[in-house]
C-alpha positions in Angstrom: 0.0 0.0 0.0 2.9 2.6 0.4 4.4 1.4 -2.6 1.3 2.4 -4.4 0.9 5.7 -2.8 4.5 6.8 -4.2 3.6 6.3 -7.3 3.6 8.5 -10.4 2.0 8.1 -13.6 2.1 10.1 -17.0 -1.8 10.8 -17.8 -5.0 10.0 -16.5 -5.0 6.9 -18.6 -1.7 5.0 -17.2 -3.5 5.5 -13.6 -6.6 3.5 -14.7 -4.7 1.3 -16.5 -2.6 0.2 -13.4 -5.5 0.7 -11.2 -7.9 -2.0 -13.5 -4.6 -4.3 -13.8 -4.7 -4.2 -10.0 -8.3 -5.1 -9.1 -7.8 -7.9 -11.7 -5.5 -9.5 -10.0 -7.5 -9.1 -6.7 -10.7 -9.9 -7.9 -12.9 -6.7 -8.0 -14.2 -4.4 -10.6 -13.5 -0.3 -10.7 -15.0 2.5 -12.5 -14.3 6.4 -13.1 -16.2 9.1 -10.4 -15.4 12.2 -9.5 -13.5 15.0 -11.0 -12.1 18.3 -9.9 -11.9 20.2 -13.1 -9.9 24.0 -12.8 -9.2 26.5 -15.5 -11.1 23.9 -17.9 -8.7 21.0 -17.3 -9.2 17.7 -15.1 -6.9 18.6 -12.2 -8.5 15.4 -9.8 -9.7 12.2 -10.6 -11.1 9.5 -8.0 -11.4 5.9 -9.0 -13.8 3.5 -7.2 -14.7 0.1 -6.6 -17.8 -0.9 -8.7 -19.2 -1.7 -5.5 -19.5 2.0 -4.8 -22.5 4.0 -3.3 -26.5 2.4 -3.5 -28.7 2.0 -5.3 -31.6 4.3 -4.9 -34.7 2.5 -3.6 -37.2 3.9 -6.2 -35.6 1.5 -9.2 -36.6 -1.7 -6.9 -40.4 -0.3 -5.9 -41.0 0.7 -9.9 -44.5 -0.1 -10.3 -44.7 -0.6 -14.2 -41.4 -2.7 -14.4 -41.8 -6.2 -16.4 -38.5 -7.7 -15.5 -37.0 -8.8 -12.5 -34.5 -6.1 -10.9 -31.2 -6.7 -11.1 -29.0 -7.9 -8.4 -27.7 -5.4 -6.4 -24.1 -4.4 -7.0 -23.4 -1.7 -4.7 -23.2 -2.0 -1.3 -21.3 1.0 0.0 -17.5 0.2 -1.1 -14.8 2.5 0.3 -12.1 0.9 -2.0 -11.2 4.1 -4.2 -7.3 5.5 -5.9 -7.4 9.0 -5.9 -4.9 10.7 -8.0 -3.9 15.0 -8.5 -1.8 16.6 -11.2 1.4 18.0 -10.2 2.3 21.4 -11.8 6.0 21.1 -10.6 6.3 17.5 -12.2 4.1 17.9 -14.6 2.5 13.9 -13.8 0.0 12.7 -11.3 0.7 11.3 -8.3 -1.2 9.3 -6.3 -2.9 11.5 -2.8 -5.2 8.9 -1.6 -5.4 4.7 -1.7 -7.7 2.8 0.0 -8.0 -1.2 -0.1 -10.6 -2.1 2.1 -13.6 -3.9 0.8 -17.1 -5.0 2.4 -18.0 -7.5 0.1 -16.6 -10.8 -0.2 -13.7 -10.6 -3.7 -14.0 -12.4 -7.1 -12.2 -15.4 -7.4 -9.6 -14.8 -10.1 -10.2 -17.3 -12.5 -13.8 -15.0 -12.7 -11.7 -11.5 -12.4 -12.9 -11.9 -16.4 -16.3 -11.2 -16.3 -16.1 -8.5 -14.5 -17.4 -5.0 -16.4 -13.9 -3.6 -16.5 -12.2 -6.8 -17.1 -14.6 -7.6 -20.4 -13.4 -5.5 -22.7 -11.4 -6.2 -26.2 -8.2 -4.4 -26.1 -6.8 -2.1 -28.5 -4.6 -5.0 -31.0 -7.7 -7.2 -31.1 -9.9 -4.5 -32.3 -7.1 -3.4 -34.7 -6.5 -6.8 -35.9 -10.6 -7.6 -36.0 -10.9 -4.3 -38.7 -7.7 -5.1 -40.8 -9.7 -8.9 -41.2 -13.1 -6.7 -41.8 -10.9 -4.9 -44.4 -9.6 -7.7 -46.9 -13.2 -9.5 -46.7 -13.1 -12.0 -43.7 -16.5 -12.7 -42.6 -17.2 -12.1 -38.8 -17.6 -15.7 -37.4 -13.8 -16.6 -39.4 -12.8 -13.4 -37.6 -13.8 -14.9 -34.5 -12.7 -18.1 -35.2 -8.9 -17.1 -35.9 -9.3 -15.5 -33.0 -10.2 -18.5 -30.8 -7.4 -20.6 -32.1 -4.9 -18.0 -30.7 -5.6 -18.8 -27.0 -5.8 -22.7 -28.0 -9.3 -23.8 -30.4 -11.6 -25.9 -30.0 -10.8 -28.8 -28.8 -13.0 -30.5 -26.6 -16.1 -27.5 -27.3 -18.3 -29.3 -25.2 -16.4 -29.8 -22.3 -15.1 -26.2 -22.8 -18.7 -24.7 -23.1 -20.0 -26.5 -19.9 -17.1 -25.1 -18.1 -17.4 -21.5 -19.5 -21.7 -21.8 -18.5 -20.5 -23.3 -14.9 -18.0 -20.4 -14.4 -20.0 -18.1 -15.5 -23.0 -19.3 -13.0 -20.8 -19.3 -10.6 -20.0 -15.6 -11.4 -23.3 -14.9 -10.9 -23.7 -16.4 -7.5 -20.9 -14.5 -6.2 -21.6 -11.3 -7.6 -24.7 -8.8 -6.5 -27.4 -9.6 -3.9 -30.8 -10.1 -5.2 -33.6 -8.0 -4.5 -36.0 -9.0 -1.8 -39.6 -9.8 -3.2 -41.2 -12.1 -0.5 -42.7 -11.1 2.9 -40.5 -13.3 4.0 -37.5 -11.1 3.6 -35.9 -12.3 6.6 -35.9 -16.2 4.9 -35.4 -14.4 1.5 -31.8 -13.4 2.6 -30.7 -16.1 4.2 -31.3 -18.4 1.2 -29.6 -16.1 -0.7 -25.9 -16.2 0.9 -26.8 -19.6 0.6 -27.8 -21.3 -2.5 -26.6 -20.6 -5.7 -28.6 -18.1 -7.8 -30.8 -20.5 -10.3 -31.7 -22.4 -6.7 -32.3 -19.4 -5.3 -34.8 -18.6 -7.8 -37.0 -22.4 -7.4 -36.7 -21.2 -3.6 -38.0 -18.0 -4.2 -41.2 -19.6 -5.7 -41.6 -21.7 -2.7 -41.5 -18.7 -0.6 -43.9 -17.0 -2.4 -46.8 -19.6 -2.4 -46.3 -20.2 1.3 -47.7 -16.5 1.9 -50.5 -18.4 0.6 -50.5 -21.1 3.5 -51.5 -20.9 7.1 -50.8 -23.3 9.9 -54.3 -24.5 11.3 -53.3 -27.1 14.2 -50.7 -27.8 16.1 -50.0 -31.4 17.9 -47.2 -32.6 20.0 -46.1 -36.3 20.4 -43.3 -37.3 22.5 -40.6 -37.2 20.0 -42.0 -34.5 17.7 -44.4 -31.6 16.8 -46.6 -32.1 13.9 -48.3 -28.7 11.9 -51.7 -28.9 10.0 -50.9 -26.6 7.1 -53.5 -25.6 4.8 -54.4 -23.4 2.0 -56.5 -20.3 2.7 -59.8 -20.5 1.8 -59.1 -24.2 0.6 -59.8 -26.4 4.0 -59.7 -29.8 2.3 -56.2 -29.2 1.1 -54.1 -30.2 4.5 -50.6 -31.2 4.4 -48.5 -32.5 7.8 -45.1 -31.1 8.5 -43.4 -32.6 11.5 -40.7 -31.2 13.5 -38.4 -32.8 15.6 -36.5 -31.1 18.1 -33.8 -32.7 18.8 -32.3 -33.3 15.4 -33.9 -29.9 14.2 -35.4 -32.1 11.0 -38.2 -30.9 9.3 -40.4 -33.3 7.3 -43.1 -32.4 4.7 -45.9 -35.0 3.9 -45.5 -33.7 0.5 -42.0 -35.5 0.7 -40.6 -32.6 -2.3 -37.7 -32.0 0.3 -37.1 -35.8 0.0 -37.0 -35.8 -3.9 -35.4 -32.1 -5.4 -33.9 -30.9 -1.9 -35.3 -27.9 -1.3 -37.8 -26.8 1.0 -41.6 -27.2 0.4 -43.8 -24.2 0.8 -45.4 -26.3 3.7 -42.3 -26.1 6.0 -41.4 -22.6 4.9 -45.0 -21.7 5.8 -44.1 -23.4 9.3 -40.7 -21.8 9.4 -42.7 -18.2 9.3 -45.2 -19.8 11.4 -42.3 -20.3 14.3 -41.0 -16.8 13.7 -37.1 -18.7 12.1 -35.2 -16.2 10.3 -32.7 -18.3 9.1 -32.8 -21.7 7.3 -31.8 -24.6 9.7 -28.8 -26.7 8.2 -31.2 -30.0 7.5 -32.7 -28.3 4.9 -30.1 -27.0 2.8 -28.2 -29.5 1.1 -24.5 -28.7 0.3 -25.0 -29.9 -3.4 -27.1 -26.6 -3.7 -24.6 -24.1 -2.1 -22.3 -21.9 -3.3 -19.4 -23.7 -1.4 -20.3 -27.2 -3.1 -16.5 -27.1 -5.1 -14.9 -26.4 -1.8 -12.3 -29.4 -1.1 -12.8 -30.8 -4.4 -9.5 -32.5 -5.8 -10.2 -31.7 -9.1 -10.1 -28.1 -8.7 -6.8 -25.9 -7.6 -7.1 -23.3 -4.4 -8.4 -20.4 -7.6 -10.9 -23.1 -7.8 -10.6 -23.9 -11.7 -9.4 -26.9 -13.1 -5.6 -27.0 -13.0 -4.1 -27.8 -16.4 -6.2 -26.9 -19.4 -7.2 -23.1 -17.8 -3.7 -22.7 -16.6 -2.2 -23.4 -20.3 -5.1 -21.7 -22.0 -4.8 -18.4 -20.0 -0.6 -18.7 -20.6 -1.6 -18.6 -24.6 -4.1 -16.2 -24.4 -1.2 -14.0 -22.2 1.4 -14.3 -24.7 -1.1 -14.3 -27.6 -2.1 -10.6 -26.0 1.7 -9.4 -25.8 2.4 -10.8 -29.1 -0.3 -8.4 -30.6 0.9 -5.3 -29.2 4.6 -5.6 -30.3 3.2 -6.6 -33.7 1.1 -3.2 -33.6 3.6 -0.9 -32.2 6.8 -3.1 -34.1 6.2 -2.5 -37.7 5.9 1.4 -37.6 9.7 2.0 -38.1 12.4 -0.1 -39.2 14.8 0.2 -36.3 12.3 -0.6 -34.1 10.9 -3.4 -36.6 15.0 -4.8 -36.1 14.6 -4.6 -32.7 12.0 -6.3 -32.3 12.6 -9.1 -34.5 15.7 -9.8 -32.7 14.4 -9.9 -29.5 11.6 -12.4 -30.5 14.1 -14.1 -32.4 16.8 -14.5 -28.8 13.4 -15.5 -26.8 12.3 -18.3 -29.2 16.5 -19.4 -28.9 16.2 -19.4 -25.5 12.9 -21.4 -24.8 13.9 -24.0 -27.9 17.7 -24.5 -25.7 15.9 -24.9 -22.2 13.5 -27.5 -23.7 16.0 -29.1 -25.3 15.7 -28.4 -29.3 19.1 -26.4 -30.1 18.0 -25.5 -33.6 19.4 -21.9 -34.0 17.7 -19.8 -35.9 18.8 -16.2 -36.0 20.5 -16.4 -39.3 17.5 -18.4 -40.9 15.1 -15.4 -39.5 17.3 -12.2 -40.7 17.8 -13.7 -44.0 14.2 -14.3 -44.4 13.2 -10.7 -43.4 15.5 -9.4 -45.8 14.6 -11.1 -48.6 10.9 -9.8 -47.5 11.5 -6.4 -47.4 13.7 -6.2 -50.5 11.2 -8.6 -52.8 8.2 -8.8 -50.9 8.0 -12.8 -51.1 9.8 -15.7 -49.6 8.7 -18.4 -52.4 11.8 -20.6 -53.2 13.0 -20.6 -57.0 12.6 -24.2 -58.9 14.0 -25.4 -61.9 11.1 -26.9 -64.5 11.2 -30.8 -64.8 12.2 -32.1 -68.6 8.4 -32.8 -70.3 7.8 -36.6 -70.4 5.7 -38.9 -72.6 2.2 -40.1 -71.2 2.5 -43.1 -73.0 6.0 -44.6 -72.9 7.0 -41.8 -69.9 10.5 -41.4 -71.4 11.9 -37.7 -71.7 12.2 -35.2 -74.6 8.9 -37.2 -77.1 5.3 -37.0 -76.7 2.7 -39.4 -77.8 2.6 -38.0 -81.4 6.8 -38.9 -81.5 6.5 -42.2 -80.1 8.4 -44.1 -83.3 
């Protein structure tokens, strides 16, 4: 942290740069907010965690909305990098860092999806129009661009895992909004479960407003509920409830079969004034710590070898594309470049064992592409043969 306060940076656009890099690699999402402006010219500039602020309560109570609000995002993040220009240095300098979060971080193998983190950078969108340009049609464009961080092998498998992180991106982002009038329930289920279970929940909660208790029995070993429907006195259903073990037990037996809790025992839950679920009916397969201790998975919580190699080609892939940008512009620089590449690829060929030099292959075939513009090899013409006897020097006509 007092590394980062001692920093200096030459525009406003290195300091967001670094500042997006960083919350990458810890798992959170920033955006731009205020600015000081003097003499009509950006003199301050705050940068906060996305998590920033609250939502105002009117866009959850909107009575003509269709859709289901959104998960809320904010919840009052302090996390900001505040950053002033220095007239004596002519640079911004950083005045204020702070790192403390409220909510829990992003996992970085999701850092990804993240709004900041989404974006296509500048060589992709330069190599996407120079395709556009010579005719390439957009899912070829796409395509090419797929096989640079590794194809599609195994697109199945590769699809289920992007849909599973991408649910579980979900779960761990935002807090949905309360709907029930069980709100205290509500919000328990939802630190809980993951967000599609959340959902079926959700339903259950809202049909037991629609149940009320109408007896109440106790045996020795437990207490049984009469619930029923109102205005519906022949539909009764039986929800025991045994102390000891804290079970609950529907007669519907749907906690038996999908594992999630009827609107019967809910409707007894709110009957018995529980604000949070009891641990017999959540089922770990539903949670949002279900990978936890997996062996399959590596402490990031992805699988260990095809992401790791995958995000190493996509890395180098990215690098790649800037020096190509930025490389060609000049010749020196174009020289440079080469020969770095060149001293890398020795390098990595020698540790791995292949000591196949190619330096003088490479500069002679640069050469020969800037002077001529083509690297095709010359060929002399074979002798014409005969189709019918195949000798050399006679065709069919001249066969004596």
């Amino acid at each position: 942290m007092k590394n980062i306060c001692q920093l200096h940076f030459a525009d406003l656009g290195l300091a967001f740069k670094f500042y997006n890099s960083y919350a990458k690699t810890r798992g959170f999402s920033v955006r731009k907010s205020r600015s000081r402006i003097v003499d009509e010219k950006v003199r301050e500039k705050t940068y906060v965690c996305s998590c920033e602020g609250h939502r105002l309560e009117k866009w959850n109570h909107m009575k003509n909305r269709v859709r289901e609000p959104k998960p809320e995002t904010r919840c009052g993040c302090m996390s900001k990098l505040h950053v002033i220009f220095n007239v004596v240095t002519e640079s911004w300098v950083v005045r204020d860092f702070c790192d403390e979060h409220n909510h829990e971080l992003v996992v970085p193998k999701l850092a990804r999806m993240l709004r900041s983190h989404k974006k296509m950078t500048e060589p992709d969108i330069s190599q996407m129009n120079h395709m556009k340009e010579v005719g390439i049609s957009m899912p070829n464009i796409f395509g090419s661009l797929a096989s640079q961080c590794g194809g599609y092998e195994n697109r199945c498998l590769s699809y289920m895992r992007h849909r599973e992180d991408l649910a579980d991106f979900k779960s761990s982002t935002g807090q949905p909004v309360m709907q029930t009038h069980f709100q205290q329930l509500e919000r328990s289920a939802a630190t809980i479960y993951t967000r599609q279970i959340f959902v079926l929940f959700r339903s259950m909660l809202n049909k037991a407003s629609t149940l009320k208790v109408i007896y109440e029995e106790e045996t020795s070993s437990c207490k049984i509920y009469q619930v029923s429907k109102f205005y519906k006195p022949n539909m009764i259903w039986h929800v025991s409830f045994h102390g000891e073990q804290d079970e609950f037990k529907c007669s519907c037996m749907r906690m038996d079969s999908i594992g999630i809790p009827c609107s019967h025992i809910l409707a007894v839950l709110g009957f018995l004034d529980i604000a949070e679920l009891p641990k017999s009916l959540v089922l770990r397969r539903w949670t949002r710590k279900t990978k936890e201790g997996i062996s399959g998975y590596d402490d990031m919580g992805g699988l260990m070898e095809d992401s790791l190699a995958i995000n190493r080609r996509a890395c180098l892939a990215h690098w790649c594309k800037q020096i190509m940008n930025e490389g060609c512009l000049k010749g020196d620089i174009f020289n440079e470049s080469r020969d770095a590449l060149v001293n890398i690829l020795s390098c990595i060929r020698a540790h791995s064992g292949d000591n196949n030099m190619m330096e003088e292959h490479a500069e002679y075939m640069y050469e020969d592409l800037a002077k001529n513009g083509s690297t095709e090899i010359e060929t002399t013409r074979k002798a014409k043969r005969c189709s019918y006897c195949r000798k050399g020097g006679i065709t069919l006509l001249r066969v004596p």
